[in-house]
VOKOL-451275 format. One line per 3 residues: number of its first residue (from 0); for each residue x negated, y negated, z of N, C-alpha, C, O, CB. Coordinates in steps of 0.05 Angstrom, whole numbers. Atoms other than C-alpha are relative to their C-alpha. Last residue first. Glycine has a CB too. Layout:
N
NUM) X Y Z X Y Z X Y Z X Y Z X Y Z  ... .
! end
This chain:
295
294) -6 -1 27 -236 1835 1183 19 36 -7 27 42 -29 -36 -6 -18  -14 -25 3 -232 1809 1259 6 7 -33 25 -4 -43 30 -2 17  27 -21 8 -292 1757 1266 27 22 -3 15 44 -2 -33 8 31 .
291) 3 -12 -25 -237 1718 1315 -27 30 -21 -37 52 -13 43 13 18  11 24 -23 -222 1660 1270 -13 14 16 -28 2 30 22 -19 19  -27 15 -19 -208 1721 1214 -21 -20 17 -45 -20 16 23 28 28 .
288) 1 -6 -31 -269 1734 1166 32 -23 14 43 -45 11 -40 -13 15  -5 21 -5 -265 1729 1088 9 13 27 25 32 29 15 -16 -20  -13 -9 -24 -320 1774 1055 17 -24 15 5 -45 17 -22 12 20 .
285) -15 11 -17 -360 1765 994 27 10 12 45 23 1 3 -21 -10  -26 -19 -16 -411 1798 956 10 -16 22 -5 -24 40 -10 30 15  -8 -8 -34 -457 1751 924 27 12 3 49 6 -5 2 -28 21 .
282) -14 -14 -7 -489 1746 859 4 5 17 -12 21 28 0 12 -5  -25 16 -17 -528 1680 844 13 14 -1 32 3 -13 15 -24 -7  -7 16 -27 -576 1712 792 25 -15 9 43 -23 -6 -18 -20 2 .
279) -12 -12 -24 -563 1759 736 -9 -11 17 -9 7 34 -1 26 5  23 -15 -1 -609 1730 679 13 13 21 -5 25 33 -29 -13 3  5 -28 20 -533 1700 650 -23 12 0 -27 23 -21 2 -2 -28 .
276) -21 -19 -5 -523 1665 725 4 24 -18 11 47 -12 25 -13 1  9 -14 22 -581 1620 711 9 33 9 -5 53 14 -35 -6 -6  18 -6 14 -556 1578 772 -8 23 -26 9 40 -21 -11 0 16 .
273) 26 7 5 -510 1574 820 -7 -3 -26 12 -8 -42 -17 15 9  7 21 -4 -461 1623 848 -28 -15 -13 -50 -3 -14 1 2 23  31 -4 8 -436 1695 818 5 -38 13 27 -49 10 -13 11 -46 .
270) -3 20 16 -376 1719 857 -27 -11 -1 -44 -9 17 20 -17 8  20 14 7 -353 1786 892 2 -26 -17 24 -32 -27 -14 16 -11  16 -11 -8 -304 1822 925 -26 -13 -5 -44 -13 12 4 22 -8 .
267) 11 -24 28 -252 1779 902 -27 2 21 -36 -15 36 -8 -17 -44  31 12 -8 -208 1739 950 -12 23 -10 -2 45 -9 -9 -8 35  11 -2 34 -137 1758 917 -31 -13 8 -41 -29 -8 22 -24 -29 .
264) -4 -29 20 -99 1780 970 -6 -6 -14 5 4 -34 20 14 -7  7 -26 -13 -134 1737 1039 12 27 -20 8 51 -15 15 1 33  23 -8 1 -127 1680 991 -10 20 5 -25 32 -10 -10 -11 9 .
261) 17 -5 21 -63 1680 976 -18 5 -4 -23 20 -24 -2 -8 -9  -19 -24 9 -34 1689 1050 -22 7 -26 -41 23 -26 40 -11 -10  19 -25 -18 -82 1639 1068 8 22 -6 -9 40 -10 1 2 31 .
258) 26 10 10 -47 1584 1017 -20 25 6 -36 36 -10 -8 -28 15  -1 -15 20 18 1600 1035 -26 2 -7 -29 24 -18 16 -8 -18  8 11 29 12 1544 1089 -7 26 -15 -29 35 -7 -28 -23 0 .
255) -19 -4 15 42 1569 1156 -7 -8 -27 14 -6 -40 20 -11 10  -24 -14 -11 -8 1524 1190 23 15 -19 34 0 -34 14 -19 15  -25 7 -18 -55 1486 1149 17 30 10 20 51 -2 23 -22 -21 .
252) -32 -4 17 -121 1518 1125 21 -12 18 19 -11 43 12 35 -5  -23 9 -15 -194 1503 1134 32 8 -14 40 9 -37 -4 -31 2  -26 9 20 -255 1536 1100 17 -4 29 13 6 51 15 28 -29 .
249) -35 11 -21 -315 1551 1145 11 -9 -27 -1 -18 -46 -1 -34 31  -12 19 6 -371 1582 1095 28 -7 8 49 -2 -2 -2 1 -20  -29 15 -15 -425 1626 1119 7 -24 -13 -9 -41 -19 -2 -9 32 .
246) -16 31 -9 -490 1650 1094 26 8 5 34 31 4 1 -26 -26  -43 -3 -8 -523 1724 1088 -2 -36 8 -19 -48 21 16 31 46  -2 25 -21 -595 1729 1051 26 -1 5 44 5 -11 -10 -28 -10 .
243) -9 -15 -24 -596 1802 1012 3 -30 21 12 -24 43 -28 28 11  -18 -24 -9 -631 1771 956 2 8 28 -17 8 44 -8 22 -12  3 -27 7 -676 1711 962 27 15 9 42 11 28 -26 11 15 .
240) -13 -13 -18 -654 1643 955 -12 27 -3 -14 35 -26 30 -4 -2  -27 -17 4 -688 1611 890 7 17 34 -14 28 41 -7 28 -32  0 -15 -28 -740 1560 883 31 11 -4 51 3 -16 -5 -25 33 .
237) -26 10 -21 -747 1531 806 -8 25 20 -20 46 15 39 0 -17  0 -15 -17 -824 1523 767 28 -8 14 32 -31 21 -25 -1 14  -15 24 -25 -815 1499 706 5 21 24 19 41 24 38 -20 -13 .
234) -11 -16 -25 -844 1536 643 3 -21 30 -8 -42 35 -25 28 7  20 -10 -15 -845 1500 579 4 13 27 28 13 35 -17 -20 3  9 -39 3 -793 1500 529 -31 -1 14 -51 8 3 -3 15 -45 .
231) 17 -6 24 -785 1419 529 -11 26 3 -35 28 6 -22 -20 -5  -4 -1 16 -723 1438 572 -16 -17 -32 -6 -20 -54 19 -2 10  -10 28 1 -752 1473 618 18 -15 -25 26 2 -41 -23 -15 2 .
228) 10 20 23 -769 1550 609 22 -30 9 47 -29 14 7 16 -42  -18 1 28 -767 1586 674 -7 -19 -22 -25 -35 -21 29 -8 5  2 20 16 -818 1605 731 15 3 -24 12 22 -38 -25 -6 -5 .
225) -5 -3 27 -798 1631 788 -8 -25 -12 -8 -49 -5 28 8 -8  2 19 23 -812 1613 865 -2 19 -28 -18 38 -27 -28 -20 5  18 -1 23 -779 1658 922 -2 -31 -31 14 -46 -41 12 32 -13 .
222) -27 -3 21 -765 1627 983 -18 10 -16 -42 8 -16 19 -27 -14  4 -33 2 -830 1637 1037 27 5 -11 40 24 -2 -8 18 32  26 1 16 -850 1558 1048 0 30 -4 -22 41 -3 -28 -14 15 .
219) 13 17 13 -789 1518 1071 -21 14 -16 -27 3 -37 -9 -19 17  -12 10 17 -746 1569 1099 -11 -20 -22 -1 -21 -45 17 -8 14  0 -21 22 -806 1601 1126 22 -8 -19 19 -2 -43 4 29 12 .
216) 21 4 9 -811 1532 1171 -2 26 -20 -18 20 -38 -21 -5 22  8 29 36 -745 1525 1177 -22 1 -1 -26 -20 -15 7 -39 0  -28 -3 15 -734 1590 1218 -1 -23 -24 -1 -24 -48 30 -6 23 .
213) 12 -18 27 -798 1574 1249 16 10 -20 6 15 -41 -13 24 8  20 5 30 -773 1517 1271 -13 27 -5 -25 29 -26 -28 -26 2  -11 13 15 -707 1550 1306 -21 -17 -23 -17 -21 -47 17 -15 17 .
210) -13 28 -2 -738 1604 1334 5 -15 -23 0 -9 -46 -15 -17 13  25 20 -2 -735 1664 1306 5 -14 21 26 -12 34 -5 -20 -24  -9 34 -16 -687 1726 1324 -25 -13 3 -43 -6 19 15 1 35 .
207) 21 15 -19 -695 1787 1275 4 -28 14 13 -48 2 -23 -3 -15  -6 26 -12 -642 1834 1239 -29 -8 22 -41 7 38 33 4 18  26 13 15 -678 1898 1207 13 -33 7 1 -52 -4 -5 12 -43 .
204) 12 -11 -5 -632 1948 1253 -30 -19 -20 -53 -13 -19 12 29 -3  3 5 -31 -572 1915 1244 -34 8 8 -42 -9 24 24 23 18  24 14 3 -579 1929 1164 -2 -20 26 -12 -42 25 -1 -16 -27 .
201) 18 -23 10 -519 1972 1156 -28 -15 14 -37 -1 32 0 5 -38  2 -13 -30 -471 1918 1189 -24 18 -4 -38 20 16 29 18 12  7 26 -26 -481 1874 1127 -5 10 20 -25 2 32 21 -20 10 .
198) 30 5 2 -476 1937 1070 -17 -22 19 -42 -23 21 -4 -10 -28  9 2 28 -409 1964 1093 -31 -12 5 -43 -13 26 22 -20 -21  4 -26 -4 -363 1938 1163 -21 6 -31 -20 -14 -46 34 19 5 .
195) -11 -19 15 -359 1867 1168 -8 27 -16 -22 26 -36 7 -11 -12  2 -1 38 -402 1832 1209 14 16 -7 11 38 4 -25 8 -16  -7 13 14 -371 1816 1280 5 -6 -37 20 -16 -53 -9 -10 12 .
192) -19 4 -12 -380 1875 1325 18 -20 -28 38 -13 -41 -9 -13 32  -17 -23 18 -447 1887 1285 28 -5 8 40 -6 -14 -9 35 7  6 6 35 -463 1812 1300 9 26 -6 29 27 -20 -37 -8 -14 .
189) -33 23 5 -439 1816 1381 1 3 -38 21 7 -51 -8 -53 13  -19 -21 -6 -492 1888 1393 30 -27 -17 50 -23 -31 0 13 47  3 -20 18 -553 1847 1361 35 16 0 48 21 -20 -28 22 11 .
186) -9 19 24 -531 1789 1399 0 19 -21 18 17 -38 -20 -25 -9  -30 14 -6 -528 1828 1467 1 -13 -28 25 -17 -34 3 -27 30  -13 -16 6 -590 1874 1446 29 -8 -4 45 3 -18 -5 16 16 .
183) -18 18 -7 -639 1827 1438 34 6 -9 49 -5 -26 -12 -24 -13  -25 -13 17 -698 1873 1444 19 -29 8 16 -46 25 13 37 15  -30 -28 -3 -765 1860 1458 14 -15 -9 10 -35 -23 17 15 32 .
180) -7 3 -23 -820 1793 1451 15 26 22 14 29 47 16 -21 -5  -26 -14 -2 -852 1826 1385 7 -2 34 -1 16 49 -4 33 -14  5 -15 -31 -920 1782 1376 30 7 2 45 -12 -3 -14 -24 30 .
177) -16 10 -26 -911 1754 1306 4 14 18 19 33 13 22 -8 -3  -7 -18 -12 -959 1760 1240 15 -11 24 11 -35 29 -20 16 3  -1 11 -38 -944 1718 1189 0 25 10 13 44 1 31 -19 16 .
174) 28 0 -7 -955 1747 1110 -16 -13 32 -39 -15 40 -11 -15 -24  9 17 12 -883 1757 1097 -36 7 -3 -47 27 -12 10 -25 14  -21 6 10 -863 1780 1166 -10 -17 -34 -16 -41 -32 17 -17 24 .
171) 10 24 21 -908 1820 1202 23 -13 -15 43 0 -14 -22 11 -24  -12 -1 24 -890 1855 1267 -11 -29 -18 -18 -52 -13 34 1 6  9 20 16 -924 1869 1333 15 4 -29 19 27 -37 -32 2 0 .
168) -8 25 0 -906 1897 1394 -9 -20 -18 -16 -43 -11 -4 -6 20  -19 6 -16 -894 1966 1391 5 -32 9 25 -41 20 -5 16 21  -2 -6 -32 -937 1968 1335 24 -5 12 43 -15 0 -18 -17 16 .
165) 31 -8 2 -924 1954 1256 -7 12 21 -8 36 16 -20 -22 -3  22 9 -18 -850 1943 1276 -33 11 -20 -33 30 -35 6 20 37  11 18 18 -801 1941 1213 -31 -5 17 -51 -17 9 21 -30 -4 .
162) 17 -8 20 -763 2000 1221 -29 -21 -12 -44 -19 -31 20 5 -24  -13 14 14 -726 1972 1299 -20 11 -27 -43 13 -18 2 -32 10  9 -25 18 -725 2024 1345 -5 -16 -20 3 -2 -38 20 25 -8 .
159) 33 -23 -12 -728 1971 1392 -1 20 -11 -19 35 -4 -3 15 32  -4 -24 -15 -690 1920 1358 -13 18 13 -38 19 12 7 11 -9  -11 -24 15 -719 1857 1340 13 17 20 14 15 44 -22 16 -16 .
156) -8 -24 -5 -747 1793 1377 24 12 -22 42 0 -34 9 -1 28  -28 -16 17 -797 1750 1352 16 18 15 3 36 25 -8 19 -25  -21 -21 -11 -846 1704 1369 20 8 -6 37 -5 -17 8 -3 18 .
153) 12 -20 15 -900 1659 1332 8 31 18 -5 52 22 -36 -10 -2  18 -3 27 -880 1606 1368 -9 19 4 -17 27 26 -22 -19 -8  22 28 5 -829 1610 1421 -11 0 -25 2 7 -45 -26 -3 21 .
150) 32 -5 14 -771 1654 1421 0 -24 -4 15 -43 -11 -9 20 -28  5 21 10 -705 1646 1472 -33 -2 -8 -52 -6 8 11 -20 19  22 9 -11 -666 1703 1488 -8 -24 -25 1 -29 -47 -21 27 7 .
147) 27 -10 12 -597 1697 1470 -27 -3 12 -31 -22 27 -3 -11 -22  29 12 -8 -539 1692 1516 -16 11 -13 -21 35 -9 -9 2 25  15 -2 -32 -478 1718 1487 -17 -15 -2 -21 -30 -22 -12 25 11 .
144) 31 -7 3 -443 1669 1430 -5 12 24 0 0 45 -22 -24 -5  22 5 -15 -366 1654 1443 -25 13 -4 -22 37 1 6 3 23  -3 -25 -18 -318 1670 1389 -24 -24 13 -35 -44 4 -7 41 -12 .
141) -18 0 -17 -283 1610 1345 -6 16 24 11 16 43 20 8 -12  -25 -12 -3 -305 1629 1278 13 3 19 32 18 19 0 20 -6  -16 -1 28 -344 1578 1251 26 17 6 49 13 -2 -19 16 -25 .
138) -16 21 1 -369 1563 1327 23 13 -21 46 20 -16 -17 -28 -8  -20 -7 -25 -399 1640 1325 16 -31 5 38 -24 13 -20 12 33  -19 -20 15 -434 1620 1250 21 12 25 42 20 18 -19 27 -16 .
135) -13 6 18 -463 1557 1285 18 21 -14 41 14 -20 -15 -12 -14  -18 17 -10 -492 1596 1343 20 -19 -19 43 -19 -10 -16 -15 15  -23 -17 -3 -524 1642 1299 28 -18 21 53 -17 19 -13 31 17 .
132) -18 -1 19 -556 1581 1263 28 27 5 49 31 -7 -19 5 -27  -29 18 13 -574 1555 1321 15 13 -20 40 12 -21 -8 -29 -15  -23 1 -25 -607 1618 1362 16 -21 -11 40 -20 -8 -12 -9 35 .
129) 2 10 -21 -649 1641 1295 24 -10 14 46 -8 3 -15 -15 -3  -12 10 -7 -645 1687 1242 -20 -18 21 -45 -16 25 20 16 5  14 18 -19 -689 1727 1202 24 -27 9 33 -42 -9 -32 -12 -16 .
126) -19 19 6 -661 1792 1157 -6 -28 25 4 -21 46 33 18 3  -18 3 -23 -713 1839 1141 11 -37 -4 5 -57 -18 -21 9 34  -11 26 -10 -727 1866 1072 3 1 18 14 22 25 19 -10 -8 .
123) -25 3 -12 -782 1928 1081 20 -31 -2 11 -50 12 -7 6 29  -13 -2 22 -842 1937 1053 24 6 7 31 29 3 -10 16 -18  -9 -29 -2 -868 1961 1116 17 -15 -26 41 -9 -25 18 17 35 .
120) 20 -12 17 -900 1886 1115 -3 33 -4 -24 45 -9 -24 -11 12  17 -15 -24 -844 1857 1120 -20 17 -1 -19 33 -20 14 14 14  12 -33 18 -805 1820 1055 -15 4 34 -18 -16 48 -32 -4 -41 .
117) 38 -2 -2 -762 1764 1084 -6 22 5 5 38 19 -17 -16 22  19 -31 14 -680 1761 1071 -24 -8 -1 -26 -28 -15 7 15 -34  15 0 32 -655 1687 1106 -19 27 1 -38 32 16 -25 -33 -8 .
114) 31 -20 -2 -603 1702 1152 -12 4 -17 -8 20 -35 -1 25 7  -3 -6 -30 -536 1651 1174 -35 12 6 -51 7 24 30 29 7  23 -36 -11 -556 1603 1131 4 6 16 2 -7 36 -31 5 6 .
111) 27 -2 -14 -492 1558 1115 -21 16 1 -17 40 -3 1 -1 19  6 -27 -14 -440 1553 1054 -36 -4 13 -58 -9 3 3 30 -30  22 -19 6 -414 1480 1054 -3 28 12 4 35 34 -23 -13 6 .
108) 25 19 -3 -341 1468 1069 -27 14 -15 -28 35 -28 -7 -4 34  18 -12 -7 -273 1484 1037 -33 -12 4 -44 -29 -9 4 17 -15  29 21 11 -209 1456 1049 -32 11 12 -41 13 35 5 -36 16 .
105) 22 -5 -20 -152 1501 1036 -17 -18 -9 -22 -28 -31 -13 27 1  -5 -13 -20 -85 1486 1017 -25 13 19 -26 21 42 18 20 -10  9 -35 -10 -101 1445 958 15 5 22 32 -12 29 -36 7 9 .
102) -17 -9 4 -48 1377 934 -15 38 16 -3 58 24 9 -9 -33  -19 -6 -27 -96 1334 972 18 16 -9 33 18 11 15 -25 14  13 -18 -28 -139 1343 908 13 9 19 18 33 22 -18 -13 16 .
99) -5 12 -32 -84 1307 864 -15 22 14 -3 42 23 37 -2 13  -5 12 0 -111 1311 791 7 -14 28 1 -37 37 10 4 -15  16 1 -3 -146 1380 793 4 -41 9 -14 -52 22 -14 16 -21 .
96) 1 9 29 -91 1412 821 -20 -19 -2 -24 -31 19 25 -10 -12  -16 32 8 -91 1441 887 -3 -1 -26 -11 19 -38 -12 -30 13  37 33 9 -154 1490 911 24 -25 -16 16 -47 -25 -43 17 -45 .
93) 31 -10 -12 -113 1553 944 -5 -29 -1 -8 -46 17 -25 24 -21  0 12 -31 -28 1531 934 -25 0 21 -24 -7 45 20 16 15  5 21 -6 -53 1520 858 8 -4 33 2 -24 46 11 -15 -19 .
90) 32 15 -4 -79 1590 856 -3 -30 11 -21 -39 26 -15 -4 -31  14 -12 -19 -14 1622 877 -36 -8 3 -54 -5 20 7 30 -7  -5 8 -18 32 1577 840 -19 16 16 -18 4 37 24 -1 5 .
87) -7 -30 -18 -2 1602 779 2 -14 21 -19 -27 26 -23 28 3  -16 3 -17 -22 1542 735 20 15 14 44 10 10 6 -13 -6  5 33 -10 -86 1548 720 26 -12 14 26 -26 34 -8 -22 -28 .
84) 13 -5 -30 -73 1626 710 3 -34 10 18 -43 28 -40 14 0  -11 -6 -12 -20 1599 648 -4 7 32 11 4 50 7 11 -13  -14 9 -17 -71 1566 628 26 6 10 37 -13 21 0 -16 -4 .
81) 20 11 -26 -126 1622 626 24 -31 16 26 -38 39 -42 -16 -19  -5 -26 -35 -62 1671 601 -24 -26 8 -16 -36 29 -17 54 1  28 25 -24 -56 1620 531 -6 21 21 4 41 10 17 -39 24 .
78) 13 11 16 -9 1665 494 -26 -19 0 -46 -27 -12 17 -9 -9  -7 24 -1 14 1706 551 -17 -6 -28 -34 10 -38 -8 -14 30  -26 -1 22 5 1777 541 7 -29 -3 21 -33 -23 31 19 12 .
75) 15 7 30 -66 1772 580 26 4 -15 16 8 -37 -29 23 -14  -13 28 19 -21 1744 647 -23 6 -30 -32 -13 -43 -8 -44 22  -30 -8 -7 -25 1814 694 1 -27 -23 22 -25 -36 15 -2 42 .
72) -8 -27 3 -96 1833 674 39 3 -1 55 20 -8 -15 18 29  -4 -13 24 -122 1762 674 17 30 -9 28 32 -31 -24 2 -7  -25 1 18 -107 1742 734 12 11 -25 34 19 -33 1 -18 -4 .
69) -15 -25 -11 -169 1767 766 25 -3 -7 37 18 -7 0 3 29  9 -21 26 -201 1704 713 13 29 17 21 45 0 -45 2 -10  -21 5 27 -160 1654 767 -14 25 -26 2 35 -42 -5 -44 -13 .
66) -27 -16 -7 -187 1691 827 22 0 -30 39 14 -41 17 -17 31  3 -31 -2 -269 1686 795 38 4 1 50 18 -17 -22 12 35  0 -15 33 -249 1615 772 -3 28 -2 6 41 -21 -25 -8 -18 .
63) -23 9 8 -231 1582 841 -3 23 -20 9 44 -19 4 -31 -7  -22 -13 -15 -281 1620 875 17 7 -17 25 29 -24 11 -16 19  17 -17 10 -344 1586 833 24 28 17 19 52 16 -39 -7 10 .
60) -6 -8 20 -309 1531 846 -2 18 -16 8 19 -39 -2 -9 -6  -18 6 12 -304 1523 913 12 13 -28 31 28 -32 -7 -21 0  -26 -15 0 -364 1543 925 27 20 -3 32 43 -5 3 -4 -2 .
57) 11 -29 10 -401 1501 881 17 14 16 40 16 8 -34 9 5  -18 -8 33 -356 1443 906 -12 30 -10 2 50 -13 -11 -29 -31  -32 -7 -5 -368 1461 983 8 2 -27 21 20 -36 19 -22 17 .
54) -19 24 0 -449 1456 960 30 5 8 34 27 -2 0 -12 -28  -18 -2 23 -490 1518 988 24 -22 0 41 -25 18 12 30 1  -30 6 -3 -543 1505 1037 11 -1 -27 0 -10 -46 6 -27 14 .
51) -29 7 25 -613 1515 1045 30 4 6 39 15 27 -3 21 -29  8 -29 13 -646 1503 1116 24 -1 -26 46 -11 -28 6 32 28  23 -10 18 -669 1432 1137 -4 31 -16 -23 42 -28 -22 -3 17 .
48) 8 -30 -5 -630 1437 1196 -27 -1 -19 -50 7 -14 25 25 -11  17 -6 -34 -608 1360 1187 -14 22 16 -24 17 38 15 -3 18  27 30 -6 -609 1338 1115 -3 6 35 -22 1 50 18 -46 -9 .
45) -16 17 -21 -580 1409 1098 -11 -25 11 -34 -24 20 5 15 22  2 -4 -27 -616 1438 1041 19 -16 8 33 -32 -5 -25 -5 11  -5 24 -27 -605 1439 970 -3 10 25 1 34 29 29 -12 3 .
42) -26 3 -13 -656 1490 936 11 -25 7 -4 -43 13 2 14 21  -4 -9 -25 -716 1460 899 29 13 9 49 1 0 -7 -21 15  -35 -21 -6 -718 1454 819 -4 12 25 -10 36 25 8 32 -26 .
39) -27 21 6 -775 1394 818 34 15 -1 57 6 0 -6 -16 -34  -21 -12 2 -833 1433 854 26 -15 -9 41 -24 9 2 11 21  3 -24 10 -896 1406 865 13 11 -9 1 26 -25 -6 12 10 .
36) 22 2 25 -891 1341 889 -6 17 -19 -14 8 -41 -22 -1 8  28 2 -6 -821 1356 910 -27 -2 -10 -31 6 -32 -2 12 7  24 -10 18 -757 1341 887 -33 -6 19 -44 -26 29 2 -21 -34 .
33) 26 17 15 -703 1334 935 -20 13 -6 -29 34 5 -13 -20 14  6 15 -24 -653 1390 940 -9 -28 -14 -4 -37 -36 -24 16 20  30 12 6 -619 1410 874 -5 -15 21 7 -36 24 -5 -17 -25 .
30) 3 33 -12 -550 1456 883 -31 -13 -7 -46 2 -19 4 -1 40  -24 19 -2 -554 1530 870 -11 -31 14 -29 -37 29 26 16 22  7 28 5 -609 1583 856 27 -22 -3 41 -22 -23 -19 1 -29 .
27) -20 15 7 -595 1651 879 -19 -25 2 -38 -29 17 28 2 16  13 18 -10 -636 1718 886 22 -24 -8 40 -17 -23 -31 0 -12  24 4 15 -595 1780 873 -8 -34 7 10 -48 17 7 8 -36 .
24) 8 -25 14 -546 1814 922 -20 -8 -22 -34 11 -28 23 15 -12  15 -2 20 -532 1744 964 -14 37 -3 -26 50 15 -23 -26 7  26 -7 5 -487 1757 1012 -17 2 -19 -21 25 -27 -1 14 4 .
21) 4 8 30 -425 1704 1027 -40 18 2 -61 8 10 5 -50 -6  23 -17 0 -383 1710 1085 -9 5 -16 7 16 -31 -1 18 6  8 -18 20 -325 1659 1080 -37 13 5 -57 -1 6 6 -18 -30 .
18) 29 1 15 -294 1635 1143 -11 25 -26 -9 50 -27 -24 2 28  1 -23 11 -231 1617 1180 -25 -5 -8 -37 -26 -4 19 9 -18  28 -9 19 -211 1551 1203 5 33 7 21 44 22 -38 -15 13 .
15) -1 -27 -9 -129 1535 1222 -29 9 -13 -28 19 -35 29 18 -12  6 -12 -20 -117 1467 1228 -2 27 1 8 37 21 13 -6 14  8 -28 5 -114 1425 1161 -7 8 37 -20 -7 50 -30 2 -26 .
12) 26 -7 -11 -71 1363 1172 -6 31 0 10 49 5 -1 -10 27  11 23 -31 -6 1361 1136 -30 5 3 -44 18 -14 18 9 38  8 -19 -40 -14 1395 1070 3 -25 17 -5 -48 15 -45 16 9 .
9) 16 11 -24 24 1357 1006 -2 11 18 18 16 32 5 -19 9  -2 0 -42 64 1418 967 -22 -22 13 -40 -10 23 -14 38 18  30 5 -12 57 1414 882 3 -7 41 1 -27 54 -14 -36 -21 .
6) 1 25 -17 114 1446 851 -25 -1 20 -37 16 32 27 -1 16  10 -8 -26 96 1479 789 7 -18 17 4 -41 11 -27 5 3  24 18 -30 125 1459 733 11 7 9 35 11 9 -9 -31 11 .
3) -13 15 -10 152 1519 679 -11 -20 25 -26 -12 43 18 17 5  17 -16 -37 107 1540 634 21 -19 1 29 -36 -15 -41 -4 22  4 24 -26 142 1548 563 -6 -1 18 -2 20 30 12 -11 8 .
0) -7 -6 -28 114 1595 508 4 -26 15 -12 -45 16 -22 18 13 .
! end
């Protein structure tokens, strides 16, 4: 078989963000923070939030290969079909070739925390935010943030029906307990508006607003820890993301660039990130949001 070359398009400047919605469905382990006394397989974090974070290459790549293996069905007659996917004008106008980077069409960033999943003591996941990181996911896409209320230590607000209360004003989180400020109805009401319709919007009702250190302070000490075999076959403790946690990932695109087109018809429902991917971790359901949260 002959491929015929691809022509490779230089982007002007990237101007058009967008964002990938990214839910962890089983626990995830990606990237390697710094090592701790205790712990030498940490998440990466962000060196300035301090909350984990998903690398742009991971990603990236972990994208790239899901759309290029969705190929398969229309290129297995081919004699090769993975390079024939590799070079599918429709992948290389996504992530470029591997030789000239600047040849992609989208440029993609780290995936952020929007809401780290924590167990409740109604045996319940709830989903824990705070006022930056929602503020960062309303930049990502361009909308204006309402006014949030603003928790102190060892404060929370939920919904008011919300499943997770213990009392009317008290909820546990983990093994913290936290005085239940009320309702925070304007952010609660913007996030269903914004999350995409299905298993994200469902779970309005177990959303919670930290503050911002306590938000990194459970980020830091209420991940789950496993233990795996190392590689002198002993057990090694690695930190893993818990299930159900929602991040964000701004990507950029030029104008008119083919690129968005492609993506928005072959962005796969799902994709495994990370880590010890054949025990089924690093599965996330993914979603790719207009500038304006419109999916």
């Amino acid at each position: 078989m002959t491929l015929l070359p691809v022509r490779i398009e230089r982007n002007p400047t990237m101007s058009e963000q967008h964002t990938l919605l990214l839910q962890t469905l089983t626990s995830l382990h990606a990237g390697s923070g710094k090592t701790q006394a205790t712990l030498l397989n940490s998440l990466l974090r962000d060196s300035d939030t301090g909350l984990p974070q998903i690398s742009a290459s991971t990603v990236k790549g972990a994208l790239r290969k899901k759309i290029r293996d969705n190929f398969y069905p229309e290129l297995q007659a081919q004699e090769n079909w993975k390079s024939a996917a590799n070079q599918d004008s429709r992948l290389i106008s996504i992530f470029g070739v591997k030789e000239e980077p600047e040849s992609a069409g989208v440029e993609f960033q780290s995936a952020q925390l929007l809401a780290l999943a924590l167990r409740s003591a109604k045996n319940i996941w709830c989903l824990v935010c705070s006022p930056s990181t929602l503020q960062a996911f309303a930049q990502s896409l361009g909308q204006e943030l309402p006014a949030l209320p603003v928790p102190e230590k060892n404060q929370v607000f939920c919904a008011q029906k919300s499943p997770l209360l213990l009392e009317p004003n008290s909820l546990v989180i983990e093994d913290l307990e936290f005085q239940v400020k009320g309702d925070w109805a304007e952010g609660l009401t913007w996030l269903e508006k914004t999350l995409p319709e299905g298993s994200v919007r469902t779970v309005m009702n177990r959303m919670v607003l930290v503050s911002d250190p306590c938000l990194k302070m459970l980020a830091q000490s209420k991940t789950e820890i496993m233990d795996f075999p190392g590689t002198q076959k002993q057990a090694q403790e690695v930190e893993f993301l818990p299930a159900e946690s929602i991040l964000y990932s701004p990507i950029k695109t030029a104008e008119h660039h083919p690129a968005l087109k492609n993506l928005s018809e072959h962005c796969p429902a799902y994709i495994s990130l990370g880590a010890y991917q054949t025990l089924g971790k690093g599965l996330c359901a993914v979603t790719l949001l207009s500038p304006q949260g419109e999916n």
